[in-house]
N, C-alpha and C positions, 0 to 999 in steps of 0.2 A: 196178288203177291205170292200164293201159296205155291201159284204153278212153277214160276218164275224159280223157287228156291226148289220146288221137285226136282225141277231140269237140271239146277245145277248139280244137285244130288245126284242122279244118274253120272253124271260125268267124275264122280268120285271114284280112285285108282286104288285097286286093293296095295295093301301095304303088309309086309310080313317080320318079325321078328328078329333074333339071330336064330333061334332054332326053326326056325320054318313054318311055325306059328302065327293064324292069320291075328292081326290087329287090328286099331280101325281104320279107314280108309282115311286117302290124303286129296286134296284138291289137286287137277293141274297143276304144273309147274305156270307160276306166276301169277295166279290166281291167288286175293288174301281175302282174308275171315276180317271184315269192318266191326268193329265195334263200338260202337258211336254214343254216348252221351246225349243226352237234349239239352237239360237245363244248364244254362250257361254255357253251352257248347255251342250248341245252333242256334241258341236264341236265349232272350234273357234265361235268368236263373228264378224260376218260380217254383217255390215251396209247396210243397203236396197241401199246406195250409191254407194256400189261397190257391182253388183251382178254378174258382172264375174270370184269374188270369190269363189263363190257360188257351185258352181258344181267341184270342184277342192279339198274344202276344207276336212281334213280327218276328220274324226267321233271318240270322245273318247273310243278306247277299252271300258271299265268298263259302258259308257252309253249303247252300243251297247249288252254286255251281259246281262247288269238288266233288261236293256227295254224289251229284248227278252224273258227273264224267267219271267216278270211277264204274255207279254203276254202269254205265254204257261200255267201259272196258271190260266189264264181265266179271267183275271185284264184287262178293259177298257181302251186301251191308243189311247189316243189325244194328239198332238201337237196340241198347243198355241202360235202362233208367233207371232213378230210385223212385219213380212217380208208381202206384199200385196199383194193383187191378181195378180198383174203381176207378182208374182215369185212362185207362186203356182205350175208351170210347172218342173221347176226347182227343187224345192223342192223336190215333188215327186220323182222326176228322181234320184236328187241325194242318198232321202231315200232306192229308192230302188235297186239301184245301189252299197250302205252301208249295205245291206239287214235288215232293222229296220223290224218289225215287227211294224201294228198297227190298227189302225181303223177309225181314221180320222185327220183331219187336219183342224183347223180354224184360220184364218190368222186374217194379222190385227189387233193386240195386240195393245192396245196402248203403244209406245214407251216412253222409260223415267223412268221406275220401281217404286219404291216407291209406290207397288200394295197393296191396302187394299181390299178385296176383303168383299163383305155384301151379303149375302145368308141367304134364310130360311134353307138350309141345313147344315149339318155338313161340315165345310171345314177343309180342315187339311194344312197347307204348311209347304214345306221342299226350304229352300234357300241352292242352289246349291254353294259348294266352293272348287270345282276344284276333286270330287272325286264322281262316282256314287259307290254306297253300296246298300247292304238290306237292309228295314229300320226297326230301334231301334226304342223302346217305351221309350221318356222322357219328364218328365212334368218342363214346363216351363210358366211365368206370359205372360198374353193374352190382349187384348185389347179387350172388350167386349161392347157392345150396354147395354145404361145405362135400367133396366127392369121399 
């Protein structure tokens, strides 16, 4: 996996400022940063309390084919969990044992949702409700930082 996201790394476009000031770089145009969820995303929702669910648990059809066709599109996916480094092993294992398709994994999500997320970057979120799809373009009212 590690090579996979080296590569895309490389293909990263410097990016510069208003004053001419290098920044950090930006991915190709149409190329997106996955951030993907496990629990209850891609498959049940198993609590860091019970991890001997964990490696048992089945994977949603429908997450298992999006996730895979975007990576094949050349779309950056990471898993975002709140499961901890003691379950990183597991994880893995079970990922690929589900055959997910991906490029990294950052654990340690903080748990409890209610995610507002503040970025200099464009961020987009899609809240999961029980069905992965292609995603549709539609405009909806935003919570924005007052300018």
């Amino acid at each position: 996996m590690s090579n996979s996201i080296n590569q895309k790394n490389q293909n990263l476009e410097a990016a510069y400022n208003q004053k001419g000031e290098k920044i950090s770089p930006l991915l190709p145009e149409g190329v997106k940063n996955f951030l993907i969820d496990i629990d209850g995303t891609i498959c049940e929702d198993i609590p860091n309390e019970e991890p001997e669910r964990m490696l048992s648990v089945l994977p949603y059809p429908d997450a298992l084919k999006i996730i895979n066709k975007w990576y094949e599109e050349g779309h950056i996916i990471t898993f975002f969990t709140s499961r901890t480094e003691e379950h990183r092993e597991i994880t893995e294992k079970w990922l690929h044992k589900n055959s997910f398709k991906y490029h990294n994994m950052i654990m340690n999500k903080p748990r409890g949702g209610n995610y507002h997320w503040v970025d200099n970057n464009i961020v987009k979120a899609t809240r999961f409700k029980g069905k992965f799809t292609d995603l549709v373009v539609r405009n909806h009212e935003i919570e924005v930082l007052k300018p």
